[in-house]
N, C-alpha and C positions, 0 to 999 in steps of 0.2 A: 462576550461570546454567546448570551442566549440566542441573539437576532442569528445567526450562525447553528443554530442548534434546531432553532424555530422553523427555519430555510428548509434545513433537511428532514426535518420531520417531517415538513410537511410533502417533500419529494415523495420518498417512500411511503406516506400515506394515500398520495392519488396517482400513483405512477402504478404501472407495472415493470419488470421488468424489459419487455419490449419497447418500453415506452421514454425509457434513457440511453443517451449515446453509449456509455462505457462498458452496457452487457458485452461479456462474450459466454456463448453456451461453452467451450473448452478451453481453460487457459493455458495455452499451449506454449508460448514465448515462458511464463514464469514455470510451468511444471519444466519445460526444458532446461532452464536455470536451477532450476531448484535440482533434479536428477543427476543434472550433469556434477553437480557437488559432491554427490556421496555424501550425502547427509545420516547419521544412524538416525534411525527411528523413532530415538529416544531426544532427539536434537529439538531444543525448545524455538518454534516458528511463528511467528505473529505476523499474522496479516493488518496493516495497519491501514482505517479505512474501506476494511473489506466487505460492508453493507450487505446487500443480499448477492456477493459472488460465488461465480459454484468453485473457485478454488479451495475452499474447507473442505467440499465434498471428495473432492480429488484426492486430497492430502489424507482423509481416513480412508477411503479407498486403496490407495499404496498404502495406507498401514503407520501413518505414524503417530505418533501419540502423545505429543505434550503440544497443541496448537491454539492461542491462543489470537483470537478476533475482535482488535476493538471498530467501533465507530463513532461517531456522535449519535449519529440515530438510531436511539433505543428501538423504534418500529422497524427498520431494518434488521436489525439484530432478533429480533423476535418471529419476522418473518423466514428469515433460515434456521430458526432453531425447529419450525412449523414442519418445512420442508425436511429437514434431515429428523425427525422424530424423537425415537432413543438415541440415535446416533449424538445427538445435539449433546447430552450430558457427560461425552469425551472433551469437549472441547470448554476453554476458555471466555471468557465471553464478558468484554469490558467496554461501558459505554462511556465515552470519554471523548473531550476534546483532543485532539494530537498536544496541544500546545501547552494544555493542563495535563499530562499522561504521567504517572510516575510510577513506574513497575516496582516491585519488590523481587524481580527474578531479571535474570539477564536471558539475550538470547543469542542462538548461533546464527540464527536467519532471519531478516526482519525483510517484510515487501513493503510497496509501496507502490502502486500503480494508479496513480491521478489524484494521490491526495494531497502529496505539499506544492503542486504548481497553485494549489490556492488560499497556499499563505503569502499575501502580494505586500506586506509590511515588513523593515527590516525584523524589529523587534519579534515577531513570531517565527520568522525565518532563524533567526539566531537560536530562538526556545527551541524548535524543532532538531537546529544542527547539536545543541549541548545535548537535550535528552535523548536520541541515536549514540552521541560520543558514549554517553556513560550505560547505555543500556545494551550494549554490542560485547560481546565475548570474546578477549583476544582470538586472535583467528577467522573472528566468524564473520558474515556476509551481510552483504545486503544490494535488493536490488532495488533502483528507483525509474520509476517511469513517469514523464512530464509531458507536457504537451511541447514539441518541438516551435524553436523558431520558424516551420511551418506548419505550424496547426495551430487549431483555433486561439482566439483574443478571451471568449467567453466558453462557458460550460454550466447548464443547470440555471445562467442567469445572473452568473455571477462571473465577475472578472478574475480571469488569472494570470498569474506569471509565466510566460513561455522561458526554456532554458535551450541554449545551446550547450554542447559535448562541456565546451571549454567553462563557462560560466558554473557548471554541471561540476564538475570537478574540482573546480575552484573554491566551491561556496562548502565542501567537507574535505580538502585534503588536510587539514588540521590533523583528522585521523584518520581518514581510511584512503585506503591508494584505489585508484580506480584500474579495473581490472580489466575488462571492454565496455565499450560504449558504441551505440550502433542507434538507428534510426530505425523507425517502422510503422504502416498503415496500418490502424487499424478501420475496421469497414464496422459503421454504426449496425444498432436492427433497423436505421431505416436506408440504411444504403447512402450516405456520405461517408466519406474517409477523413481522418481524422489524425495526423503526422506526428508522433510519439517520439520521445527522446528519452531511451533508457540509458544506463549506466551499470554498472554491476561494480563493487566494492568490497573490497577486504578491510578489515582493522588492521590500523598500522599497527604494526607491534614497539615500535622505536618509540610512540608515543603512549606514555604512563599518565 
């Protein structure tokens, strides 16, 4: 996984944000996800993946308090701690492979927006769906976003796996049911669009 870790480093060390397809200045699809929950405040959320997005910033701004952000790329993760100041020593902050990740906390809400379409092997796929199963809180959620069977083949340079609805639901109903699933544009900072395939999920509860 270094060559993987090497990648992104070195992403966020000569990129800016403008300068990658998956900025958005307001995350508005996932904070409408997230709102629409009723989540308490106290409800443990990790952004998994979340490099320098301003969804952390959002999340202290409504107020809540146990959020935790991993990535691979320690420079990522260093440059939102830059940007959010003091704020930064509320939150979480774990620099990690997804595939290596092994919490000592559970959570009620896990995101996910464009980091497992680029696990393109079974074997990491499977790591990913077991550590989600055992890290999810009866009840709790999770939202995932991939790059649809209409959007891109590549991202950053690197090959990924597109999902459709069905393949989407299929690859975690082991435990979680899926809740909706819907499609959506997003428009780069340089103005290409970009055909996303979210999911939203609940933990099964029938499964122990």
């Amino acid at each position: 996984m270094e060559n993987q870790k090497s990648h992104w480093e070195n992403v966020f060390a000569t990129k800016s944000p403008n300068e990658v397809s998956w900025t958005q200045k307001y995350p508005k699809t996932s904070m409408e996800y997230i709102e629409n929950l009723k989540l308490s405040k106290t409800a443990n959320i990790i952004d998994v993946g979340g490099g320098d997005s301003n969804l952390v910033d959002v999340l202290l701004e409504k107020g809540y308090e146990n959020i935790w952000v991993l990535d691979i790329s320690e420079f990522a993760l260093e440059r939102v701690k830059k940007r959010l100041g003091n704020k930064a020593d509320k939150v979480h902050w774990v620099v990690s492979d997804i595939t290596e990740f092994d919490p000592d906390v559970t959570f009620d809400f896990w995101h996910d927006r464009a980091v497992f379409h680029f696990l393109t092997n079974q074997e990491s796929i499977n790591k990913y769906v077991d550590t989600i199963g055992n890290a999810i809180n009866q009840n709790g959620h999770f939202l995932l976003g991939t790059f649809s069977e209409n959007g891109p083949l590549k991202c950053s340079g690197l090959e990924i796996k597109q999902y459709s609805e069905n393949e989407m639901k299929n690859t975690f109903s082991e435990n979680f049911v899926a809740i909706q699933c819907f499609t959506e544009n997003h428009t780069t900072p340089f103005n290409t669009t970009q055909n996303f395939q979210f999911c939203e999920f609940r933990k099964n509860n029938s499964q122990q």
